[in-house]
N, CA, C and O atoms as a CHARMM CRD file, in Angstrom:
* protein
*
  328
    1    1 UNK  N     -0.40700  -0.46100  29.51600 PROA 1      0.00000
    2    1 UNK  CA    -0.97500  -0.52800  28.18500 PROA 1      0.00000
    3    1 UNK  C     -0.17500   0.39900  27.27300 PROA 1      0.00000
    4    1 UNK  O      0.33800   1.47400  27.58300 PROA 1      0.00000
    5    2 UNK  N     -0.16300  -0.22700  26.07000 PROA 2      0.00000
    6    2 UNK  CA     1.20600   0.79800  25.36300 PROA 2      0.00000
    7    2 UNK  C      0.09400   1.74500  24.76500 PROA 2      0.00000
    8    2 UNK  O     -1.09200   1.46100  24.59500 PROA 2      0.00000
    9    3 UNK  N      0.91700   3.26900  24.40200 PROA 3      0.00000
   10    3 UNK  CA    -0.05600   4.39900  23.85600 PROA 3      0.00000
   11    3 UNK  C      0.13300   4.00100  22.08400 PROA 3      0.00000
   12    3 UNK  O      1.20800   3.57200  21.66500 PROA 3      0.00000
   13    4 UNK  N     -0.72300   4.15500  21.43200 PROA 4      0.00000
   14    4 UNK  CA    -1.13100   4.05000  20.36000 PROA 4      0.00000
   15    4 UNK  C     -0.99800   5.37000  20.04600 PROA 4      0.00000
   16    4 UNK  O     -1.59900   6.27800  20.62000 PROA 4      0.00000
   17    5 UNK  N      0.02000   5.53900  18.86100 PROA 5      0.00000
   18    5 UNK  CA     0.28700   6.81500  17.84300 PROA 5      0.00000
   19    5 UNK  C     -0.77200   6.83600  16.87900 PROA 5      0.00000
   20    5 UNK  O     -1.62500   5.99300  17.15700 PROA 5      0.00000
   21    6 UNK  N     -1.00600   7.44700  15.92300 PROA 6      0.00000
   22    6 UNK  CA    -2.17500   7.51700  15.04200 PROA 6      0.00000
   23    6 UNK  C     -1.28100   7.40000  13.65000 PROA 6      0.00000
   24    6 UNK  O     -0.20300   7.98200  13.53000 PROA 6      0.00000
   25    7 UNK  N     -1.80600   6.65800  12.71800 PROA 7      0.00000
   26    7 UNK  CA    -1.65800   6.24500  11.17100 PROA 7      0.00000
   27    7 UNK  C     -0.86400   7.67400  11.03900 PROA 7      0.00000
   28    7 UNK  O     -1.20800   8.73600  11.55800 PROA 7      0.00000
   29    8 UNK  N      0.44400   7.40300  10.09900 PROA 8      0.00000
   30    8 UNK  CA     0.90600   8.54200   9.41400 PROA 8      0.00000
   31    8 UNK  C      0.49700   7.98300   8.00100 PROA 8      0.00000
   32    8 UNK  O     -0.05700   8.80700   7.27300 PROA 8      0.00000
   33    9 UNK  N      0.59100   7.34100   7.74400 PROA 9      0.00000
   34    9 UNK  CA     0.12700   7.18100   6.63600 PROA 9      0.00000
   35    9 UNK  C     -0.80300   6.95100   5.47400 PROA 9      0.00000
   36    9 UNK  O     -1.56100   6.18900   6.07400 PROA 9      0.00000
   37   10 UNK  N     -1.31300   7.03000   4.28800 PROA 10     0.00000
   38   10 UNK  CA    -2.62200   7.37600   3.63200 PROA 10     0.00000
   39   10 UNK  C     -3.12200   6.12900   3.86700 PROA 10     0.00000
   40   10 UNK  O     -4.25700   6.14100   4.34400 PROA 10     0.00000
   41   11 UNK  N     -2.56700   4.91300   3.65900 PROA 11     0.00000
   42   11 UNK  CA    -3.15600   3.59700   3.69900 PROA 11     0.00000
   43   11 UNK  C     -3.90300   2.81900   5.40300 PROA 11     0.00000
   44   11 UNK  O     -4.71100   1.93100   5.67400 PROA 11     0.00000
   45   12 UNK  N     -2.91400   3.94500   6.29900 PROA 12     0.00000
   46   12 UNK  CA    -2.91800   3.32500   7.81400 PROA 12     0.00000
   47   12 UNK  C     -3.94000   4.44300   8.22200 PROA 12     0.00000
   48   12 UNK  O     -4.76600   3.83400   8.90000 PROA 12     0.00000
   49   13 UNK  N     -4.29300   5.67500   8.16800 PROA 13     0.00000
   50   13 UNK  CA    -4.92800   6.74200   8.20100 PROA 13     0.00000
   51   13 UNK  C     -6.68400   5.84000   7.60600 PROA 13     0.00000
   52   13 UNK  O     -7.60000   5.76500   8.42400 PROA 13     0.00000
   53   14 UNK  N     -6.84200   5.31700   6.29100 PROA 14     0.00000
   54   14 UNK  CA    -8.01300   4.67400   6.15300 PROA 14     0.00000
   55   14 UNK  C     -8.24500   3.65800   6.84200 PROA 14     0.00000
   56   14 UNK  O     -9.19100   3.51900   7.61700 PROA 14     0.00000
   57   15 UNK  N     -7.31200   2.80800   6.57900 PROA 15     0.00000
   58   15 UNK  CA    -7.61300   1.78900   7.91200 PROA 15     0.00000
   59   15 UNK  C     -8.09600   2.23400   9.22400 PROA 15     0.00000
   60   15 UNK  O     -9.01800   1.77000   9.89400 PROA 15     0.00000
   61   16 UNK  N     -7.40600   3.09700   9.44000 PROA 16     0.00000
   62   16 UNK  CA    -7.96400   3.29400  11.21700 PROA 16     0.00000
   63   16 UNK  C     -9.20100   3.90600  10.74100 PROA 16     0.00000
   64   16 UNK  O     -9.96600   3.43000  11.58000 PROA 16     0.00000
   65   17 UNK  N     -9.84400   4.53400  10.08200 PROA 17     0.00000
   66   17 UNK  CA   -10.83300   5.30800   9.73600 PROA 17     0.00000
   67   17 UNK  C    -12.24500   4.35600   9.75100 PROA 17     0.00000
   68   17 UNK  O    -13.39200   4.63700  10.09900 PROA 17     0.00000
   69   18 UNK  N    -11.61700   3.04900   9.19200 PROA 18     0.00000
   70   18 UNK  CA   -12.73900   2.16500   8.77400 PROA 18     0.00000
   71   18 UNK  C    -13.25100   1.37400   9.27200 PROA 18     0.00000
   72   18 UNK  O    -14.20000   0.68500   8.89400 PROA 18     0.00000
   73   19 UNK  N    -12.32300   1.36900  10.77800 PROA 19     0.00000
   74   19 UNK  CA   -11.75900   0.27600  11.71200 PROA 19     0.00000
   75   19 UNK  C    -11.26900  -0.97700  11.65900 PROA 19     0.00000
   76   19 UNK  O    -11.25000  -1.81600  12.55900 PROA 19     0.00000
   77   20 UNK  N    -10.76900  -1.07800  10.26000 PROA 20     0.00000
   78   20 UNK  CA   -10.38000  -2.68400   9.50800 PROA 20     0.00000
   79   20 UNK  C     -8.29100  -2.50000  10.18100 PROA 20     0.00000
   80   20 UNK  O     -7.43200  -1.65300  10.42600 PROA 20     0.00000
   81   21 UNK  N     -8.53600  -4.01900  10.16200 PROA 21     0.00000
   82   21 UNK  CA    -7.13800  -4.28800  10.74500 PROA 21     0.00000
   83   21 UNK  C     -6.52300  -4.61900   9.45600 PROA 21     0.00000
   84   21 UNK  O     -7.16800  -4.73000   8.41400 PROA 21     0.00000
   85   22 UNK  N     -4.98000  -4.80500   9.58100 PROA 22     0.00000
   86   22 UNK  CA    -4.28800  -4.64200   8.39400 PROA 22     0.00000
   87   22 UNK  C     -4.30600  -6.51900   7.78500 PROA 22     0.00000
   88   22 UNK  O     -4.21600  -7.06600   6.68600 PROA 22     0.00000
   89   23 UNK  N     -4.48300  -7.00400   9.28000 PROA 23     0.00000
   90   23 UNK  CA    -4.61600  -8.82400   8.94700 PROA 23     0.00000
   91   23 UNK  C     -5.93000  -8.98200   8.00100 PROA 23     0.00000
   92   23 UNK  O     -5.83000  -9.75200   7.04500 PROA 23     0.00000
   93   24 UNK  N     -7.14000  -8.30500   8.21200 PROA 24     0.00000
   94   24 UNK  CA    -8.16800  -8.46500   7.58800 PROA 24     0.00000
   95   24 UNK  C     -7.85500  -8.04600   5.68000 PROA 24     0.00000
   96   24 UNK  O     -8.48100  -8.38900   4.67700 PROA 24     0.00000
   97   25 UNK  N     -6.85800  -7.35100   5.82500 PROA 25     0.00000
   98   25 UNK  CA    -6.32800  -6.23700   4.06000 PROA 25     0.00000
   99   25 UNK  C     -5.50100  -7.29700   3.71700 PROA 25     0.00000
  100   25 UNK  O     -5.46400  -7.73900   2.56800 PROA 25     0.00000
  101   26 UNK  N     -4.66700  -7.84700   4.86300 PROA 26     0.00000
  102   26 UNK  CA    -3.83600  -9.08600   3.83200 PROA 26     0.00000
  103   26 UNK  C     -4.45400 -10.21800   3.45400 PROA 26     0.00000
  104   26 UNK  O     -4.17700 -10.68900   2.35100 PROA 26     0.00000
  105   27 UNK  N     -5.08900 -10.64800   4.02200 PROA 27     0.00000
  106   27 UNK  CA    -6.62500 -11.51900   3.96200 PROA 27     0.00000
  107   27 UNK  C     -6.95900 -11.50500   2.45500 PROA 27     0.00000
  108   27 UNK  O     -6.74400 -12.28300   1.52600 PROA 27     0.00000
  109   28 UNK  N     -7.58500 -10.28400   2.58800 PROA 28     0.00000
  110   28 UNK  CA    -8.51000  -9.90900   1.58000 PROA 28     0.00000
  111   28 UNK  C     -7.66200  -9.80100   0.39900 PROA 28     0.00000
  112   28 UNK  O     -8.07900 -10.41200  -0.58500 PROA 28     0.00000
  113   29 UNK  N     -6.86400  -9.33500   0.30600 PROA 29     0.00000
  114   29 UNK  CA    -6.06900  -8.60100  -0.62600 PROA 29     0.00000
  115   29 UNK  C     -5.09800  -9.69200  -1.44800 PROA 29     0.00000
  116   29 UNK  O     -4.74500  -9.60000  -2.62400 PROA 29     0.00000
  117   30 UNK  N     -4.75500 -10.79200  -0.45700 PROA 30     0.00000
  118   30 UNK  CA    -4.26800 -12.31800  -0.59800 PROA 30     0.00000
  119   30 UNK  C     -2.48000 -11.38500  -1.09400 PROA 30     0.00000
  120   30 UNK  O     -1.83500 -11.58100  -2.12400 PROA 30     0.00000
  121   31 UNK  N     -2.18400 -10.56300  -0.10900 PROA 31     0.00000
  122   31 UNK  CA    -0.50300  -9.63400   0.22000 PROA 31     0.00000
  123   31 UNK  C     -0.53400 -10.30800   1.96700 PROA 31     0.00000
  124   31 UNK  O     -1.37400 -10.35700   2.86500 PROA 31     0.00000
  125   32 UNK  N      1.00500 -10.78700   1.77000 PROA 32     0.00000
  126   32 UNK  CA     1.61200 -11.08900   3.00000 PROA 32     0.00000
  127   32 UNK  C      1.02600  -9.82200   4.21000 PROA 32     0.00000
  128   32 UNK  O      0.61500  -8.67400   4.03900 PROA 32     0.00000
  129   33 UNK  N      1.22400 -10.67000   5.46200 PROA 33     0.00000
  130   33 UNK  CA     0.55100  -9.28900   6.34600 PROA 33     0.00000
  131   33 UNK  C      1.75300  -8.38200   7.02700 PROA 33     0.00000
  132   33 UNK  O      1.44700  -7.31900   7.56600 PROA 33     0.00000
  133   34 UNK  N      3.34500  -8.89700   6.98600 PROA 34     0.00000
  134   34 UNK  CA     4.38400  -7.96900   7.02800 PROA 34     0.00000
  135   34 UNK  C      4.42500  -7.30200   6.06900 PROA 34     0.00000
  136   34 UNK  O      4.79400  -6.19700   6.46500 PROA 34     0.00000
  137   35 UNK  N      4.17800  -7.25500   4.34800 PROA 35     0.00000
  138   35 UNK  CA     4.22100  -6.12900   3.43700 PROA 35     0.00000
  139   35 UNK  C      2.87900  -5.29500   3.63700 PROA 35     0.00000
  140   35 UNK  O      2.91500  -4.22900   3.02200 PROA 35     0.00000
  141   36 UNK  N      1.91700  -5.47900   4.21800 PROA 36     0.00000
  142   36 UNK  CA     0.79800  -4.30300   4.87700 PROA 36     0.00000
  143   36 UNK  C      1.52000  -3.48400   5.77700 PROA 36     0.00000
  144   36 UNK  O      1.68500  -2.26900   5.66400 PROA 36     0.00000
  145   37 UNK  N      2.04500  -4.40400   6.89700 PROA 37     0.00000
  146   37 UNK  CA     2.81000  -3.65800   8.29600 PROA 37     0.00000
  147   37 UNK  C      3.73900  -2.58400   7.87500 PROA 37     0.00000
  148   37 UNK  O      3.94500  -1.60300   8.58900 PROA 37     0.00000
  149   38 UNK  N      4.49400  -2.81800   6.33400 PROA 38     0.00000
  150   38 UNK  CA     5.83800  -1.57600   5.84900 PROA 38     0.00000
  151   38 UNK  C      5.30000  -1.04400   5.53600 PROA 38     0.00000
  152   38 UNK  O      5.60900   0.12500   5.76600 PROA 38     0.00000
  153   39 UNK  N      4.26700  -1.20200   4.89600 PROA 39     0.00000
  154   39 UNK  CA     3.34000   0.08000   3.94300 PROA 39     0.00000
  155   39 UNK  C      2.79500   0.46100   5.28300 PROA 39     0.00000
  156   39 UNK  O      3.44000   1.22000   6.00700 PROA 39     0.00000
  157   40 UNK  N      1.86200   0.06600   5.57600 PROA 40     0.00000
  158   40 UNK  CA     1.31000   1.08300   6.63200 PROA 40     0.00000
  159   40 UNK  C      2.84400   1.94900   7.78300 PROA 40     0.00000
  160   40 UNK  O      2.89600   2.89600   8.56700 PROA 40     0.00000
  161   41 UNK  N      3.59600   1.17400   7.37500 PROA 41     0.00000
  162   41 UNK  CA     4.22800   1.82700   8.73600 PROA 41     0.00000
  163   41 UNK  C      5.50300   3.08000   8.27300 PROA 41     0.00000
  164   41 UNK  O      6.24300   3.80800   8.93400 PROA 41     0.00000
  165   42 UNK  N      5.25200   2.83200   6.61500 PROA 42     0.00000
  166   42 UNK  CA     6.10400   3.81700   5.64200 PROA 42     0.00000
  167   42 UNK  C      7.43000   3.30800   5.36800 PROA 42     0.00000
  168   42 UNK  O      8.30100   3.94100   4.77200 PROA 42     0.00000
  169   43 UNK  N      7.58200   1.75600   5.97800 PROA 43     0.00000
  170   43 UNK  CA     8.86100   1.42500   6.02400 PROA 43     0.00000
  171   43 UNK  C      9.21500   1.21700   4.08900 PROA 43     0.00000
  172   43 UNK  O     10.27300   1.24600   3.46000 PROA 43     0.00000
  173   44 UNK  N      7.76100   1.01300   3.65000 PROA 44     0.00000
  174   44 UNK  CA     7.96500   0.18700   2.07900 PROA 44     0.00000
  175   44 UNK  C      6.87100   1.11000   1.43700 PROA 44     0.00000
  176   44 UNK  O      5.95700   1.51300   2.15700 PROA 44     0.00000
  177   45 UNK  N      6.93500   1.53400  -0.15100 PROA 45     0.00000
  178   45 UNK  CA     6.34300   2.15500  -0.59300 PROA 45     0.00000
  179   45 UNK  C      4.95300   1.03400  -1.48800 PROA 45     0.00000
  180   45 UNK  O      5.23100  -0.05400  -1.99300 PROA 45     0.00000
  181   46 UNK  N      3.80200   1.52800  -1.48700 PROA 46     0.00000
  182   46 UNK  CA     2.86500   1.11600  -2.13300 PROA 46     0.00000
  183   46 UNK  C      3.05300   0.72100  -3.70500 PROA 46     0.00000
  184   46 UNK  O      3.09300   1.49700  -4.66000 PROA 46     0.00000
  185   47 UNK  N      3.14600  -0.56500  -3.70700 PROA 47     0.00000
  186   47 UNK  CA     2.95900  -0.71600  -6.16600 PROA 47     0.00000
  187   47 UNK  C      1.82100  -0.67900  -5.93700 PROA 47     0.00000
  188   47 UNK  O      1.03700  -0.90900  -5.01700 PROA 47     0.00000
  189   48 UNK  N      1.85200  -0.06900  -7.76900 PROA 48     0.00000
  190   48 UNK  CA     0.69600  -0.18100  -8.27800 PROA 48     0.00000
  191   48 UNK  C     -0.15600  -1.25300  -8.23600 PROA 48     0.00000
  192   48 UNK  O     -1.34600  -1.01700  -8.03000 PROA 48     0.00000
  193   49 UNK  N      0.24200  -2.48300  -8.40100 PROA 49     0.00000
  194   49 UNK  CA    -0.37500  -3.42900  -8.85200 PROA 49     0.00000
  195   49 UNK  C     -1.26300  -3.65600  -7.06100 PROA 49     0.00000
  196   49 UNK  O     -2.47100  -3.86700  -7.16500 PROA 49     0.00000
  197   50 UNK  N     -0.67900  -3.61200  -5.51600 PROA 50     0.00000
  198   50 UNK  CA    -0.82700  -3.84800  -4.56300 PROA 50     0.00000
  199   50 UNK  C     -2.02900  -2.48900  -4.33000 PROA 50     0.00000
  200   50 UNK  O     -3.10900  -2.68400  -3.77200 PROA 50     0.00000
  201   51 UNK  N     -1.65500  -1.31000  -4.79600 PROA 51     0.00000
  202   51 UNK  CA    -2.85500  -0.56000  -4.84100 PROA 51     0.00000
  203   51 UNK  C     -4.44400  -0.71600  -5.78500 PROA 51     0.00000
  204   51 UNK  O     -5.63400  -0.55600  -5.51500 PROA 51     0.00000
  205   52 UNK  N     -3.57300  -1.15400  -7.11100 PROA 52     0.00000
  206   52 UNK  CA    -5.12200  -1.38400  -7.49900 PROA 52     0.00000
  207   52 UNK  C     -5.91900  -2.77200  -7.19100 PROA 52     0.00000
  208   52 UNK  O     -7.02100  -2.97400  -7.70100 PROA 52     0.00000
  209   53 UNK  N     -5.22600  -3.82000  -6.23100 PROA 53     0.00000
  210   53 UNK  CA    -5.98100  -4.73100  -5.50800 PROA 53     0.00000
  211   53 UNK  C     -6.56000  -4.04100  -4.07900 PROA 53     0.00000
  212   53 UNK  O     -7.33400  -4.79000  -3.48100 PROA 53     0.00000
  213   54 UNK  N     -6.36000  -2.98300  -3.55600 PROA 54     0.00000
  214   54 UNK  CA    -6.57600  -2.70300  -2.07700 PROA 54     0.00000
  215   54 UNK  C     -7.53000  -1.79600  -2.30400 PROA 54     0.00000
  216   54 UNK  O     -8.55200  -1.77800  -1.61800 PROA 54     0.00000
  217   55 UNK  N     -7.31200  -0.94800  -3.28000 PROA 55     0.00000
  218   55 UNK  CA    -8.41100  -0.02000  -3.06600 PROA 55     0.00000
  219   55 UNK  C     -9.57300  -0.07400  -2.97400 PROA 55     0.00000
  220   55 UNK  O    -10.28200   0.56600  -2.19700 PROA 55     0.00000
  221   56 UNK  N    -10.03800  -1.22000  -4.13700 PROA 56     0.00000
  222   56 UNK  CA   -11.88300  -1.71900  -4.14900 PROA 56     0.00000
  223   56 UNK  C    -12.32200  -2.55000  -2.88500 PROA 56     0.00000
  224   56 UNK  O    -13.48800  -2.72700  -2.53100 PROA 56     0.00000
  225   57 UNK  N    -11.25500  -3.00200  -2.30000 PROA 57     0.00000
  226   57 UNK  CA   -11.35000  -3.68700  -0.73600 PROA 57     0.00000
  227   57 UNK  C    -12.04300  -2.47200   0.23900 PROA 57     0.00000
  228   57 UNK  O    -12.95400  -2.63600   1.05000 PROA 57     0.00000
  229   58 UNK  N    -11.37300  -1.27400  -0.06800 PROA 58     0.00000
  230   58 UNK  CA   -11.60600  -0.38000   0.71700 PROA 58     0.00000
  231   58 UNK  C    -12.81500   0.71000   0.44300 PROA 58     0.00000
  232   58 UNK  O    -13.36100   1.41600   1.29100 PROA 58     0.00000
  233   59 UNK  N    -13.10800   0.65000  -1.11100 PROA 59     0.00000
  234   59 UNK  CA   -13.84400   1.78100  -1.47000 PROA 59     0.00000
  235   59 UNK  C    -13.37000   2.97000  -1.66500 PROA 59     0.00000
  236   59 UNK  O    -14.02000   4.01000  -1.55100 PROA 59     0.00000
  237   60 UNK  N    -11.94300   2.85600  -2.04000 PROA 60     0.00000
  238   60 UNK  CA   -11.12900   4.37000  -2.33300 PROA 60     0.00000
  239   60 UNK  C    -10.56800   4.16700  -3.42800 PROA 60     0.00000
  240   60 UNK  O    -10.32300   3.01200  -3.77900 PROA 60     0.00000
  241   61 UNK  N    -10.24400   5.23600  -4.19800 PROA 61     0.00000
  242   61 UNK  CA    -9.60600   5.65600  -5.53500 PROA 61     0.00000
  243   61 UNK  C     -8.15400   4.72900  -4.86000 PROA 61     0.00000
  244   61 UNK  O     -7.99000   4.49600  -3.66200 PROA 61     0.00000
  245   62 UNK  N     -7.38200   4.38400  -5.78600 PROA 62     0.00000
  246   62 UNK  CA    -6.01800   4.15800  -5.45200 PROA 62     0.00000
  247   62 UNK  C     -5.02500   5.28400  -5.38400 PROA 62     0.00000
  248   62 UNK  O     -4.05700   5.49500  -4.65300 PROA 62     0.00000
  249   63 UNK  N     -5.53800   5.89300  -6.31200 PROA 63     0.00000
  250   63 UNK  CA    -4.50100   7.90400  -5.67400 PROA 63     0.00000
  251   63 UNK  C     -4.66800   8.30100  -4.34200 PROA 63     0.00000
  252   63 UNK  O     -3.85600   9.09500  -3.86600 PROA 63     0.00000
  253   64 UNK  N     -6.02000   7.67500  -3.35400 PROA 64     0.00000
  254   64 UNK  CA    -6.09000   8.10500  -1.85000 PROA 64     0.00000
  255   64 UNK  C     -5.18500   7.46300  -1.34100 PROA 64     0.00000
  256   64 UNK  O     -4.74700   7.88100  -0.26900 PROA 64     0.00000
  257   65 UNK  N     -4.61900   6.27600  -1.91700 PROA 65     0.00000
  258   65 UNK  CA    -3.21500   5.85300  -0.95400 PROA 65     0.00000
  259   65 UNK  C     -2.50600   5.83200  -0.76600 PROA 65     0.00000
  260   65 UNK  O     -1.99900   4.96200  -0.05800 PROA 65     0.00000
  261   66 UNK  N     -1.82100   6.96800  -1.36000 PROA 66     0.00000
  262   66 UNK  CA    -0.92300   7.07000  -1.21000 PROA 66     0.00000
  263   66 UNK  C      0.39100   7.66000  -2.33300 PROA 66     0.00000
  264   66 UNK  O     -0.21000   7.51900  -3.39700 PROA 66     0.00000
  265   67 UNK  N      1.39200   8.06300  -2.61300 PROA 67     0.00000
  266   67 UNK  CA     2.32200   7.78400  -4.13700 PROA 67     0.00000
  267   67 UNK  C      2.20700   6.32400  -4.08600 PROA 67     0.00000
  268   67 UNK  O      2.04000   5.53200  -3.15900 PROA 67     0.00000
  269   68 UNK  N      2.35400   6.19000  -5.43900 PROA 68     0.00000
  270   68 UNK  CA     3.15500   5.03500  -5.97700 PROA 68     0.00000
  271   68 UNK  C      4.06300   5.26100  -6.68400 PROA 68     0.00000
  272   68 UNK  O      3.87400   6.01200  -7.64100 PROA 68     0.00000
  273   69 UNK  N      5.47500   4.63600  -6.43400 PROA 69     0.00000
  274   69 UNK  CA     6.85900   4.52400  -7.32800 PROA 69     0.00000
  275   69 UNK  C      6.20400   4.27500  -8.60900 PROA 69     0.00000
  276   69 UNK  O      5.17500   3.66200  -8.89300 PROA 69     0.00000
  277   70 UNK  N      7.37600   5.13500  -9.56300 PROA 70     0.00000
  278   70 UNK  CA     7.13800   5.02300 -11.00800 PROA 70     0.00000
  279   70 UNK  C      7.85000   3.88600 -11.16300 PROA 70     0.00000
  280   70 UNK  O      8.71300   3.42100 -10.41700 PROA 70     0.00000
  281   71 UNK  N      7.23600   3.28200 -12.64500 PROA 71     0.00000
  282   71 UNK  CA     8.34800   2.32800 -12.75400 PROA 71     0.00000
  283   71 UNK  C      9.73700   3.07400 -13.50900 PROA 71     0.00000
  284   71 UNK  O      9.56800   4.17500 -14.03200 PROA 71     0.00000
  285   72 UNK  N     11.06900   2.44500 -13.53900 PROA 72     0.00000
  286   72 UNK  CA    12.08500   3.02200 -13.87300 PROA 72     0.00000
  287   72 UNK  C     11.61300   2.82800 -15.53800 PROA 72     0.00000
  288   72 UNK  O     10.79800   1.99800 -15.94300 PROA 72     0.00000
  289   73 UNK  N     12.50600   4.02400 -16.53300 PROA 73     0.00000
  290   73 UNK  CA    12.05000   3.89800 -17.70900 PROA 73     0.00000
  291   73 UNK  C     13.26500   3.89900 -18.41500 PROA 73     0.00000
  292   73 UNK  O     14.18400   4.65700 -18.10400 PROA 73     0.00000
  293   74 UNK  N     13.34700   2.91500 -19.56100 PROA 74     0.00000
  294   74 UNK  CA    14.32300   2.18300 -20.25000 PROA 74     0.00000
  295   74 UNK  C     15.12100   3.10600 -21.07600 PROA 74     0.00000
  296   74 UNK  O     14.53300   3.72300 -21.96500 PROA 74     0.00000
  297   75 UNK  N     16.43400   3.28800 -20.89100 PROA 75     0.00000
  298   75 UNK  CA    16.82900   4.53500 -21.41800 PROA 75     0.00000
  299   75 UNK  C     17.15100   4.22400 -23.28700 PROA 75     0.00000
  300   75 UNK  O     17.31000   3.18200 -23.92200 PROA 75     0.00000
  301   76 UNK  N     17.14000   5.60800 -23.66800 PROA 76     0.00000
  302   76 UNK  CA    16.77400   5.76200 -25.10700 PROA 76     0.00000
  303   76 UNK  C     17.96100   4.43300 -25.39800 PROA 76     0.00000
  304   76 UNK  O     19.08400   4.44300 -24.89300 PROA 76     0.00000
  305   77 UNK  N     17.45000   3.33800 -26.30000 PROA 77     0.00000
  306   77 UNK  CA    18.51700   2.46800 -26.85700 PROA 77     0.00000
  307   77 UNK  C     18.47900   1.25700 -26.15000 PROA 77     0.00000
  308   77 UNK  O     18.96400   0.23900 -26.64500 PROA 77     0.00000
  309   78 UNK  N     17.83000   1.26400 -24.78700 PROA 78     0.00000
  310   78 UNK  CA    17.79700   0.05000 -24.40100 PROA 78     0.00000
  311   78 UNK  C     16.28700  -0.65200 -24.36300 PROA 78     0.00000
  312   78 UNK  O     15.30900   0.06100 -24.13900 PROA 78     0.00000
  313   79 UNK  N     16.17300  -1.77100 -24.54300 PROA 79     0.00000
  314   79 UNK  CA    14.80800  -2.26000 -24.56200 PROA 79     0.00000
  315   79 UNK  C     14.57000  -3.35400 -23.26000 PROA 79     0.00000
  316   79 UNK  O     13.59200  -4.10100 -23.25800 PROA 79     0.00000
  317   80 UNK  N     15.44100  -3.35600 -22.31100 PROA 80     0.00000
  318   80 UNK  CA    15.70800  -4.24100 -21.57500 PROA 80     0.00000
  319   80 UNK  C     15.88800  -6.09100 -21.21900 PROA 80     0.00000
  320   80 UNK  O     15.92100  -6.88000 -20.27500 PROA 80     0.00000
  321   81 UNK  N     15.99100  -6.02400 -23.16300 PROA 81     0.00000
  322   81 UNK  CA    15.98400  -7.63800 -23.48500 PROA 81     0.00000
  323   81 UNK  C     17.36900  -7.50800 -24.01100 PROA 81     0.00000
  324   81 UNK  O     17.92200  -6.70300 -24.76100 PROA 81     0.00000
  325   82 UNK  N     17.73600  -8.55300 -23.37600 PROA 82     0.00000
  326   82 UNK  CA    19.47600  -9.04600 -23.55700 PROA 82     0.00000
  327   82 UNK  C     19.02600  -9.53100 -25.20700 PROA 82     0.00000
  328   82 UNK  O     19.87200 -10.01100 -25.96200 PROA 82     0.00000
């Protein structure tokens, strides 16, 4: 039987907490269940937009899950429209 490490991470840390599987979050959440597996596994960082769908799934603030990447910000002069 393989040994089971424990969640390093804020999103995999609640999960195990809640006893919800990550298939049940992609489910719910209607996110592929390999972009749960990076996030939980730290391979991929949490968006915003993927946090503020997960959190009310879970009953947590979206700041409990974790950072979220800023978005990059348009430097003085550019507006990012060609």
């Amino acid at each position: 039987m393989p040994v089971l490490t424990p969640p390093t991470t804020p999103l995999g840390r609640i999960l195990a907490e809640q006893g919800r599987k990550q298939t049940w979050l992609a489910e719910q959440a209607g996110l592929s269940k390999s972009y749960i597996n990076f996030v939980v596994s730290g391979r991929r960082p949490l968006s915003r937009g993927s946090a503020a769908l997960i959190a009310p799934l879970l009953g947590v603030d979206p700041a409990d899950l974790g950072p979220v990447p800023r978005r990059p910000r348009a430097r003085s002069g550019q507006t990012g429209v060609d």
